[in-house]
LOTOR-774934 format. One record per residue (C-alpha): residue in one letter; x, y, z. Coordinates in steps of 0.001 Angstrom, whole numbers, padded with zeros to 6 digits, always signed. Layout:
// residues N
aXYZ ...
This chain:
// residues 436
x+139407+029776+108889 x+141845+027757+107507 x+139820+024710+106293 x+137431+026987+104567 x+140795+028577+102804 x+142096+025798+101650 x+139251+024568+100253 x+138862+027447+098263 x+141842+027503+096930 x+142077+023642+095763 x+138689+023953+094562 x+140005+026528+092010 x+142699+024883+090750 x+140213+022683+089765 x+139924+019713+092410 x+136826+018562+094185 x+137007+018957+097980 x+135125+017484+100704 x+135216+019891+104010 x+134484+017311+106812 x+132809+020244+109862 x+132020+017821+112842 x+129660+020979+113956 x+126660+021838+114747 x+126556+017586+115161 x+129301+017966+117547 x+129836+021120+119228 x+132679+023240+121392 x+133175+025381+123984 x+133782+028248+122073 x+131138+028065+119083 x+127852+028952+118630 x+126542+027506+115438 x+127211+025535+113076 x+128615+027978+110439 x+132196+027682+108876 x+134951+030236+109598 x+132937+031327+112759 x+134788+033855+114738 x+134765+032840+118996 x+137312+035097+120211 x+137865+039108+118637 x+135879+040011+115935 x+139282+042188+114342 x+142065+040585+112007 x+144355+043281+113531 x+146146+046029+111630 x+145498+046276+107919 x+148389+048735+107232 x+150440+046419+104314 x+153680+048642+104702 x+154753+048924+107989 x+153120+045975+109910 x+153820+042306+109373 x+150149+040873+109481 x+149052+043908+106849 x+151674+042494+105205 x+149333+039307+105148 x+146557+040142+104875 x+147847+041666+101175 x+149422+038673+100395 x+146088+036666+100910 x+144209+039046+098794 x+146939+038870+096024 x+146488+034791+096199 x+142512+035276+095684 x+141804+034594+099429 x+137969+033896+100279 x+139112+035019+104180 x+139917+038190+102854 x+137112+038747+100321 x+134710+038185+103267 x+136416+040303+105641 x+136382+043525+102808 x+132761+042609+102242 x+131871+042793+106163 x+134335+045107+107625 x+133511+047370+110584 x+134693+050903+111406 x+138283+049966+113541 x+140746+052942+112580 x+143417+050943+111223 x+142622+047360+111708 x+140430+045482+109838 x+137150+044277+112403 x+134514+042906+110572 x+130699+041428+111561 x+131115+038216+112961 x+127750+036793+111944 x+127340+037744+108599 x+131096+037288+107474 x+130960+033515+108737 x+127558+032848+106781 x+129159+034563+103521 x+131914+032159+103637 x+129620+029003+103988 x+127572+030379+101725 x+130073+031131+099346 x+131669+027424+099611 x+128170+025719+099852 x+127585+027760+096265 x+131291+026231+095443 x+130801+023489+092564 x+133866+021559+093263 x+133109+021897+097010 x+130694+019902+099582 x+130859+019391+103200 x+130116+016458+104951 x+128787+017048+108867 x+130213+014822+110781 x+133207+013719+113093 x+136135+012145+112105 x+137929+010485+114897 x+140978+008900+113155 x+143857+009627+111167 x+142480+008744+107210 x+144927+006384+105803 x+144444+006838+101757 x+143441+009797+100381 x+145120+013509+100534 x+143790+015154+103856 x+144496+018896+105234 x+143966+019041+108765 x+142938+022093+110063 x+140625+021472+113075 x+141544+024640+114652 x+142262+025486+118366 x+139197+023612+119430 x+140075+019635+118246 x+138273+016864+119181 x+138996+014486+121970 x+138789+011672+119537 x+141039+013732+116437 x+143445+014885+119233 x+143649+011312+120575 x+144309+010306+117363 x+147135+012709+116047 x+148792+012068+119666 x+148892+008382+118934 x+150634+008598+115230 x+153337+011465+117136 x+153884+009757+119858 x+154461+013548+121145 x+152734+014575+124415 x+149734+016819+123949 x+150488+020381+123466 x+148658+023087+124324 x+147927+026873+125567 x+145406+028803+126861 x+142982+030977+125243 x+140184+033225+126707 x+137517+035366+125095 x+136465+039080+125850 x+132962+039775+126824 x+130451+041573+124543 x+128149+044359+125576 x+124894+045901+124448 x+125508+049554+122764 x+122519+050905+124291 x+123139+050085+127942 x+126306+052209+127700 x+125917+055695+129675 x+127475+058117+126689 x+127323+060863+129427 x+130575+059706+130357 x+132374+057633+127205 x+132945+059124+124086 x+134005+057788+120804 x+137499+058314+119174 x+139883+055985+117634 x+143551+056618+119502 x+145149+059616+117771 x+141911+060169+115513 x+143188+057572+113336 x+140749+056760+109996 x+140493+058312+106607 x+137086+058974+107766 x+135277+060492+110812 x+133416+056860+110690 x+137121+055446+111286 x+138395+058185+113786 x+135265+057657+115684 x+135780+053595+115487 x+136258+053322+119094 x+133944+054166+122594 x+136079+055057+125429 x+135556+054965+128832 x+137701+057138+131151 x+139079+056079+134717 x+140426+058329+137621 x+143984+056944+139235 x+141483+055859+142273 x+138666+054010+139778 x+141385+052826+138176 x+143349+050956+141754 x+139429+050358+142929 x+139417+048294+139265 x+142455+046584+140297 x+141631+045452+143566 x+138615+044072+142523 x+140592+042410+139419 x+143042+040372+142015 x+140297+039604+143882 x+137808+037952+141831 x+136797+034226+141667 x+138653+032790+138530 x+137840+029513+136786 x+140221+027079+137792 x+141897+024642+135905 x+141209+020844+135757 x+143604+018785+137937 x+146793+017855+135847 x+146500+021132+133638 x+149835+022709+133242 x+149239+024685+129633 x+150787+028426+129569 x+148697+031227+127757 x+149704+032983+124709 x+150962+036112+125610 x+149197+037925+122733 x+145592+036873+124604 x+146347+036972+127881 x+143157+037717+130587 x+143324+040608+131539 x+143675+039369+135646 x+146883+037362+134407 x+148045+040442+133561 x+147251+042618+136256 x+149233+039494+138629 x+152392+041273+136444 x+152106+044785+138276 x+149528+047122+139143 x+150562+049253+136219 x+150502+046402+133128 x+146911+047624+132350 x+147784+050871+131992 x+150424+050550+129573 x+148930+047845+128104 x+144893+047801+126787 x+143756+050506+128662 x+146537+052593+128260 x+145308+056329+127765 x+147578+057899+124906 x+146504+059093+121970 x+142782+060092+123448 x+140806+063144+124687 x+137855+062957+126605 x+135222+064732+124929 x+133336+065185+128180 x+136174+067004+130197 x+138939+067494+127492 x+141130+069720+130192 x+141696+066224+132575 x+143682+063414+130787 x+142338+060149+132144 x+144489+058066+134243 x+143441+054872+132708 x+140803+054458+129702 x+139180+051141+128795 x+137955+050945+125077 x+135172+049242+123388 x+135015+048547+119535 x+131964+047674+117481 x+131568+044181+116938 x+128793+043920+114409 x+127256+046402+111897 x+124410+047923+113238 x+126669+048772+116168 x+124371+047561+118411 x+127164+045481+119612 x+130603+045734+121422 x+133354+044098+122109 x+136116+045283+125126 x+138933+045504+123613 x+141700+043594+125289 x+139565+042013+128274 x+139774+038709+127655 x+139238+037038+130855 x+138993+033859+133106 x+136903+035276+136080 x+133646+033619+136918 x+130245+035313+135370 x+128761+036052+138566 x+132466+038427+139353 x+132445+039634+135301 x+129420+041499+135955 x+130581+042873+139066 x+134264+044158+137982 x+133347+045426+134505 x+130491+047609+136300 x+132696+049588+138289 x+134226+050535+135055 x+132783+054619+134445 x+130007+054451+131815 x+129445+050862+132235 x+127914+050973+135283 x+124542+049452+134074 x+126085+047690+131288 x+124113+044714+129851 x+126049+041987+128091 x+125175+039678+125587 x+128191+037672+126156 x+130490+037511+129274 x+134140+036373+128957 x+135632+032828+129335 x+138429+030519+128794 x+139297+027618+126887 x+142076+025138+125736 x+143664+025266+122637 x+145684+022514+121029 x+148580+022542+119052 x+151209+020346+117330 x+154908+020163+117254 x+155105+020951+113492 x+158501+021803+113738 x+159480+018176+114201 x+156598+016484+112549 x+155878+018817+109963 x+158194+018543+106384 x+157906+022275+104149 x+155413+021096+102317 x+153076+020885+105682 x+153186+017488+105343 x+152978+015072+108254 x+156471+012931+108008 x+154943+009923+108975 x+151954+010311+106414 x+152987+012614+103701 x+149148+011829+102638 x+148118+014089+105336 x+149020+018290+105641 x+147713+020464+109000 x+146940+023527+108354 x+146261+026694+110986 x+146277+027137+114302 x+147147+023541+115341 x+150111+023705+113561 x+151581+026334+116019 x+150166+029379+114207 x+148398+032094+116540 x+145655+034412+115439 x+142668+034458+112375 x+144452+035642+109594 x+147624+033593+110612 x+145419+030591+110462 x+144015+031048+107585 x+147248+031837+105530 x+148680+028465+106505 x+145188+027285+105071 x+145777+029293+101853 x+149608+027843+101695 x+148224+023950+102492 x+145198+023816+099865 x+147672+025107+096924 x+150647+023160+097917 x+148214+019983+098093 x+146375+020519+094834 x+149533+021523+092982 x+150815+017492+094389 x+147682+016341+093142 x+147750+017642+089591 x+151336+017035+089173 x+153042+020158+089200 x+154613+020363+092564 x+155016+023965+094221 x+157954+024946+096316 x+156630+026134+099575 x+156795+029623+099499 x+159318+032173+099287 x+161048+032755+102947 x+161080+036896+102121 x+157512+036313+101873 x+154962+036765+104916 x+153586+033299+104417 x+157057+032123+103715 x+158628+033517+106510 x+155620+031994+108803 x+155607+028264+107363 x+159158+028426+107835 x+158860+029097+111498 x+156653+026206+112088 x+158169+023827+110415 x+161846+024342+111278 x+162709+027829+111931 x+161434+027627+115586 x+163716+025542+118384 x+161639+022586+118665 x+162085+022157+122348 x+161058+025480+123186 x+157934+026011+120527 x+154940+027767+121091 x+152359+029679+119412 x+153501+032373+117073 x+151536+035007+115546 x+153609+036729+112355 x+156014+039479+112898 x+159247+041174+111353 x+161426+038706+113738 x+160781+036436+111248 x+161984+038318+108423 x+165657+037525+106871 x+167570+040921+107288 x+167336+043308+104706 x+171365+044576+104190 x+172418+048043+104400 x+169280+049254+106602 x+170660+050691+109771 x+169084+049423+113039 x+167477+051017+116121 x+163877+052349+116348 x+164682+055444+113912 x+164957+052895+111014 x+162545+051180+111861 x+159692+052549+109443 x+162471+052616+106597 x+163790+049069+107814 x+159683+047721+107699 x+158905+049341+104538 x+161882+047614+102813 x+160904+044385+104436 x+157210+044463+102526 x+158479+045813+099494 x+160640+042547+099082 x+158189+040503+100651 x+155685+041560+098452 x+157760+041139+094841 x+158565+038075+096422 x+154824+036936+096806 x+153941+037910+093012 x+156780+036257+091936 x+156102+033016+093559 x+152395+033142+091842 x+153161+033888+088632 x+154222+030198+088413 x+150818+029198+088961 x+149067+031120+086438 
């Protein structure tokens, strides 16, 4: 994500770019071809409301800047309510189609192992760096590797889903459109399906880690058996929380416990449970998410797993420019740099190819402005976050400098996030109108 956006957006302020993509010559874990932008984990870029939620708030900011993410994601989006899901396959194929097409742009397959020593370089290898790349960026640090935990949520065939017993609805019938309010397929539990569920949750074979592997998980992605370990109730009030739903089949019984499933590509042949990210072996996948009611001879076309993600430091080797301190040739861009989540990624990618080519060409930006989304986020990572205590972030309203004379407290709340977007956006428009 954030190596095609910066491309992009050097390539039209008129420099050539090389994107170096060590796949499919060199594969992951996570990936299945050898595409750009490919999506491995959700297929959804979260909530697209622009007024009262922070990565909205993005998400308009990237489209303002001209953001190839963003033009994709419109182009391929997916029924979701009020988040913006889009078709995994097609969307990643657009954008390498779309930089392949590009005619500043080419991309070299290949590796690269080292840290390139002339030159202006954006790194932004994603969760998913190399052994070689990591080895290398550890080396010119001198920082110990840093890194999380990330798993992925299994994906199941539409038509081995018993609709005698789910129904579809989007929480609160949210959508402009009965496509939208209908965005979701729900599948109700009992309270004794839904402590049968957790049982077998606790007691399921898990992957284990590799000896010496101490990473946390980012609590925004956190399998779903991590968080049943929290209490027998996290699920509940957590992704398969019932609120906000009726169950078309028996609309006088309000489910205990309701597990959701959201289409993840657009003939909705496809689906993705929402919120199930998990570590537990295939063989017990199958089992568990069986005993959940209307999935009980559930095909999937992709079970669940977990893998290591990588990140840097930024906030000690990072200047506001992006810039490494040690090579000011070289930015990092995305989720290495301590960013969590697509469009969070691919912002920092948006904010690292301008900053770069503006260097290039002369005119020097100022990173941007801290009332901003992107500001407040590249402020974060590379000093606004306690060093010693830095982890993955994905944006929010925390970030945000106080807006004065906006009382507190969840009642001004909306007012409180409304004023923060209408700044953040003037702010935004400002800050490209130098570029024009």
């Amino acid at each position: 994500m954030a190596g095609s956006e910066a491309a992009w957006q050097a390539a039209n302020m008129g420099l050539n770019v090389v994107i170096h993509e060590m796949r499919p010559k060199v594969e992951t874990f996570a990936h299945r071809t050898g595409n750009l932008a490919e999506m491995v984990c959700s297929n959804s870029f979260r909530s697209d409301d622009s007024e009262q939620n922070a990565v909205g708030l993005l998400h308009w900011e990237m489209r303002a800047a001209n953001g190839l993410i963003m033009q994709m994601a419109d182009k391929h989006r997916l029924p979701a309510g009020g988040a913006l899901a889009v078709d995994r396959d097609p969307f990643a194929q657009s954008v390498t189609d779309t930089l392949l097409a590009h005619p500043r742009i080419q991309v070299a397959y290949g590796e690269i192992t080292e840290l390139p020593s002339e030159g202006h370089w954006i790194i932004a290898t994603g969760p998913l760096t190399s052994a070689g790349l990591g080895g290398a960026i550890q080396a010119e640090t001198g920082a110990d590797a840093l890194a999380f935990f990330d798993a992925i949520a299994p994906i199941v065939y539409a038509d081995s889903i018993n609709m005698d017993i789910a129904w579809l609805q989007s929480r609160y019938d949210k959508g402009d459109t009965e496509e939208e309010q209908k965005a979701y397929l729900n599948c109700p539990m009992t309270k004794d399906q839904y402590e049968a569920f957790i049982d077998a949750l606790l007691a399921a074979d898990k992957a284990e880690f590799h000896e010496g592997e101490t990473a946390g998980y980012f609590d925004g992605c956190l399998p779903i058996e991590v968080m049943a370990e929290r209490g027998r109730e996290t699920l509940r009030h957590g992704p398969m929380k019932p609120v906000g739903l009726t169950n078309a089949h028996d609309p006088d019984n309000k489910p205990y416990a309701v597990v959701q499933l959201r289409r993840d590509n657009a003939l909705g042949t496809l689906l993705n449970i929402v919120g199930f990210q998990t570590k537990m072996k295939y063989g017990a996948q199958t089992e568990v998410f069986k005993m959940i009611p209307g999935l009980e001879e559930a095909s999937f076309a992709r079970l669940g797993g977990i893998h290591r993600n990588t990140f840097i430091n930024s906030p000690t080797l990072l200047d506001d420019q992006m810039r490494l301190k040690s090579r000011p040739n070289i930015r990092f861009a995305g989720q290495i740099t301590g960013v969590e989540g697509y469009v969070e990624s691919a912002a920092m990618g948006l904010l690292a190819g301008r900053l770069a080519a503006a260097e290039i060409l002369g005119t020097p930006l100022p990173t941007a402005p801290l009332n901003s989304a992107m500001g407040a986020l590249v402020h974060h990572i590379t000093g606004g976050a306690e060093a010693k205590t830095f982890q993955p972030m994905n944006v929010n309203f925390g970030l945000f400098q106080p807006v004065d004379g906006l009382k507190g407290g969840r009642r001004g709340r909306k007012d409180r996030y409304k004023a923060y977007t209408d700044r953040a956006k003037e702010a935004w428009q400002n800050w490209l109108s130098t570029q024009s």
